[in-house]
C-alpha positions in Angstrom: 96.8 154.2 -14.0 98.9 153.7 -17.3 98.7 150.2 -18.2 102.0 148.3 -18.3 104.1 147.5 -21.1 105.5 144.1 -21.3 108.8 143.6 -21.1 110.9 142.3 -24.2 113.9 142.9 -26.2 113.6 145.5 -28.1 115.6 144.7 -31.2 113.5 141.9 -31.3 110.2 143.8 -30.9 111.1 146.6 -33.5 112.3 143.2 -35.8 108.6 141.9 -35.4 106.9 145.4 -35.8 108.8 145.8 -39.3 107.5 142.7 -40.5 104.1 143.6 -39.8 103.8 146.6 -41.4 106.3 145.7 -43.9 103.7 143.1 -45.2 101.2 145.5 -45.4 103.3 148.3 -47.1 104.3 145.6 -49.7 101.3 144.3 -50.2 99.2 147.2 -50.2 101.3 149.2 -52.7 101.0 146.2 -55.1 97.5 146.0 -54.8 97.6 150.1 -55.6 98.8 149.1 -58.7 95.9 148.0 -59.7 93.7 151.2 -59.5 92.7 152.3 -62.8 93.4 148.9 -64.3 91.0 146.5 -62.9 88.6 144.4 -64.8 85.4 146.1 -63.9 84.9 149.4 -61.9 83.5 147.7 -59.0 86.7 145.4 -58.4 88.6 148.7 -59.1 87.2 150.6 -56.1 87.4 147.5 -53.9 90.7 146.7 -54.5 91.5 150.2 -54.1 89.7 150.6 -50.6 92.1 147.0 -49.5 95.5 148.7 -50.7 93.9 152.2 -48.6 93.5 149.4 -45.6 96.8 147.9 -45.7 98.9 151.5 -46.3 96.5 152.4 -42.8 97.7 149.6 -41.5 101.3 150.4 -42.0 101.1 153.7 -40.7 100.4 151.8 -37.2 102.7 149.1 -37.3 106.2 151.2 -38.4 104.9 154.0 -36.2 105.2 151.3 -33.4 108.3 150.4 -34.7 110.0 153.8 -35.0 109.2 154.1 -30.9 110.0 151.1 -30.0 113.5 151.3 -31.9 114.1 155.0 -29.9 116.3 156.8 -33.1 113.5 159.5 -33.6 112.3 157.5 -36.9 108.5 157.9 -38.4 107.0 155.8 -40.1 107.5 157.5 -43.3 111.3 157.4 -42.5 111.1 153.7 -42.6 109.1 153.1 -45.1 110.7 155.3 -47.5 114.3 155.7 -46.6 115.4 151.9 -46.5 116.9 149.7 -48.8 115.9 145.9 -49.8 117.5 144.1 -47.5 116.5 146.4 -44.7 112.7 145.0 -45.4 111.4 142.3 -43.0 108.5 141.2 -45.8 107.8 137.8 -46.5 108.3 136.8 -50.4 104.8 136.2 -51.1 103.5 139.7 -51.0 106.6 140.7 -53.4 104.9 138.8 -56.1 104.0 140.3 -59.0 100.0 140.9 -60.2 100.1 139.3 -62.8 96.5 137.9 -63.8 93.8 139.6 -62.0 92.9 135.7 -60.8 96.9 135.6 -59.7 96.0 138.8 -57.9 93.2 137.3 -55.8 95.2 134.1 -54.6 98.2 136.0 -53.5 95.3 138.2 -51.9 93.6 135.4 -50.4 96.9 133.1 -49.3 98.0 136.4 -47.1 94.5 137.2 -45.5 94.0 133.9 -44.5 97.1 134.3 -42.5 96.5 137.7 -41.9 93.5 137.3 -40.2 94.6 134.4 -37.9 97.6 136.4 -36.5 95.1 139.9 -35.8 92.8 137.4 -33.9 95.4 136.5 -31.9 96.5 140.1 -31.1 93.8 141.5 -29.9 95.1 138.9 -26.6 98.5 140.6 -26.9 100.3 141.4 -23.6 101.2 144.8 -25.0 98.6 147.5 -25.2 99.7 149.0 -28.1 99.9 145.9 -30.1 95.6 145.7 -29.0 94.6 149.0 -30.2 96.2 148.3 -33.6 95.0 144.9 -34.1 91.9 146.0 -33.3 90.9 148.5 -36.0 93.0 146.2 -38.5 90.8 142.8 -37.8 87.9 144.7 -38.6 88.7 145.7 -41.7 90.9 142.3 -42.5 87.5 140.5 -41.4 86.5 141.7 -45.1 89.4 140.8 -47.1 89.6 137.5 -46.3 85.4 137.7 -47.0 85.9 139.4 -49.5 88.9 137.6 -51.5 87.8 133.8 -50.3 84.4 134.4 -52.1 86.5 135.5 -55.5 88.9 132.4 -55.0 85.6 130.4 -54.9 83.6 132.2 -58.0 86.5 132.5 -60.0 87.9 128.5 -59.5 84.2 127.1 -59.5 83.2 129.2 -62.9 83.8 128.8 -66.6 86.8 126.6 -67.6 89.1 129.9 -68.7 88.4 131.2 -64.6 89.2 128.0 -63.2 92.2 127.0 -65.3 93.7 130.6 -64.6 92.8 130.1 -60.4 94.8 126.6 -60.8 97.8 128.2 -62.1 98.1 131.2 -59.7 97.2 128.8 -56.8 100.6 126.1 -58.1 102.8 129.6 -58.9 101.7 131.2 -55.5 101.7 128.2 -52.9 105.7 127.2 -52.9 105.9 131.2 -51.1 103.1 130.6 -48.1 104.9 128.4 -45.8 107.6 131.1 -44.6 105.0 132.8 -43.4 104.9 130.4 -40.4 108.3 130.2 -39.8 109.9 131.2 -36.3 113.3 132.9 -35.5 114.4 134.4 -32.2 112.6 137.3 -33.0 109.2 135.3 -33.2 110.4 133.4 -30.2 111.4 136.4 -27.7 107.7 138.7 -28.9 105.9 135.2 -28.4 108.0 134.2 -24.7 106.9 138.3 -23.7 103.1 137.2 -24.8 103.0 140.1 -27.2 102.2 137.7 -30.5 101.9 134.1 -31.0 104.3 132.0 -32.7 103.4 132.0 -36.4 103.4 128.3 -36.9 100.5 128.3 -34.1 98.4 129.8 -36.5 99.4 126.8 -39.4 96.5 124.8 -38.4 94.0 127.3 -38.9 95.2 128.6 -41.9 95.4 125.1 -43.5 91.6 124.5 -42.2 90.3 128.0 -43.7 92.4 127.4 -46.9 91.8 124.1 -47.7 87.8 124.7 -47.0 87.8 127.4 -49.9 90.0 125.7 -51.8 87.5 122.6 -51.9 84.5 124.7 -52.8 86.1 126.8 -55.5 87.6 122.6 -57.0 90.9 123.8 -56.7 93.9 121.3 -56.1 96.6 121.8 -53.6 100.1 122.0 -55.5 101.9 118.6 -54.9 106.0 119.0 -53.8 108.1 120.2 -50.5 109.8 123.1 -51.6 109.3 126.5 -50.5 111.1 129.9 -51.1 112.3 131.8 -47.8 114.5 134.3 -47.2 111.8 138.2 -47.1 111.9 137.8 -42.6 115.6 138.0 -43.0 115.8 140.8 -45.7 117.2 138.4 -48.4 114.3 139.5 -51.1 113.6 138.7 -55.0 114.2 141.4 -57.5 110.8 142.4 -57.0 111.4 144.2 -54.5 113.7 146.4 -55.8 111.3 147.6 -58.5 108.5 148.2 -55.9 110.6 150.4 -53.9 112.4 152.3 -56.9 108.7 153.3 -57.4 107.5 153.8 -54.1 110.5 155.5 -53.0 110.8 157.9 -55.6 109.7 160.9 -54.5 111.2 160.6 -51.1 114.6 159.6 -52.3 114.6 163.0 -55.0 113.9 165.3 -52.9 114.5 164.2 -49.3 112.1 165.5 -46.4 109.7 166.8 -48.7 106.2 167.1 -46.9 102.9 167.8 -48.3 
């Protein structure tokens, strides 16, 4: 017996979906950035195998997406054949590299989030939603391992490590609280049981956060504001360069295929 699907909007669902594997396209193509650049062959290959991870992940999540919306479009159509404001990202995994220490933070920040919202899925009311979260929180598990262990070496080390952790952690933190904000997207998946509320996952991220931050003596940034805007496709200039890259190809010479 097939297993039910839950029932929900479906402009909202396909608005949630794009989010998800918008964050991980983003994310994971900035983290490709870094292949061939990083300081030490061993970070190079792990921070290649994370940006492999979270373009897997993608595949997934706009695959969903393209179903769920019914126009006949892949995942490669929306990943590649959309413009800014058509991406459901939030800000934070827009940001630049920078530093390889600004690199971990932003890293860290997300996969503490990350992690929190995949545990949550594998409840999800919607099969399809399971399966996903399922391979993803296995290899999320190490991420957040993996980059909370660097945020902690890197801020408890030498003075040069730890003054360059400070400053990505005060540049970086003003972007982490939209990723806990709710619309009537989040409400309608969340009312169908498909995904939690983000700001339900707040708490824990502040608890796992704030316990690496005290090991690795990092401060939390003092002051209220933060940016918004990537849920609703109101994005920073970033953006715009990461697609004219990723894009490229597709956008030359349309339905190419390997």
């Amino acid at each position: 017996m097939a297993t039910a699907i839950p029932a929900v909007d479906q402009a909202a669902f396909f608005e949630w979906l794009l989010r998800m594997g918008d964050n991980t396209l983003i994310l994971g193509h900035r983290v490709s950035e870094w292949c061939g650049h990083s300081p030490v062959l061993e970070e190079d290959i792990a921070l290649a195998n994370v940006a492999l991870d979270l373009i897997g992940q993608t595949q997934f999540w706009l695959g969903l997406a393209g179903e769920v919306e019914g126009k006949g479009r892949t995942a490669d159509n929306l990943a590649y054949l959309r413009d800014a404001a058509a991406f459901r990202n939030v800000l934070l995994v827009e940001r630049p590299n920078g530093d390889f220490g600004k690199t971990l933070m932003r890293q860290f920040l997300f996969d503490a989030f990350h992690i929190e919202m995949l545990r949550a899925l594998v409840a999800s009311s919607d099969p399809r939603v399971v399966e996903i979260a399922q391979k993803a929180l296995k290899e999320v598990s190490y991420h957040f391992e993996r980059s909370a262990d660097l945020v902690i070496r890197l801020g408890d080390g030498t003075e040069e490590s730890h003054r360059r952790m400070q400053k990505a952690l005060d540049d970086l933190w003003p972007y982490t609280a939209e990723m806990f904000l709710a619309d009537s997207a989040d409400e309608a998946v969340a009312a169908a049981g498909i995904a939690p509320l983000p700001s339900a996952l707040k708490a824990a991220w502040d608890s796992s956060v704030g316990e690496v931050l005290t090991e690795a003596t990092l401060v939390v940034p003092e002051g209220s504001y933060q940016h918004k805007g990537g849920k609703r496709g109101i994005h920073t200039e970033h953006l715009g360069y990461i697609l004219a890259d990723m894009q490229f190809l597709q956008r030359a010479y349309p339905n190419s295929v390997w």
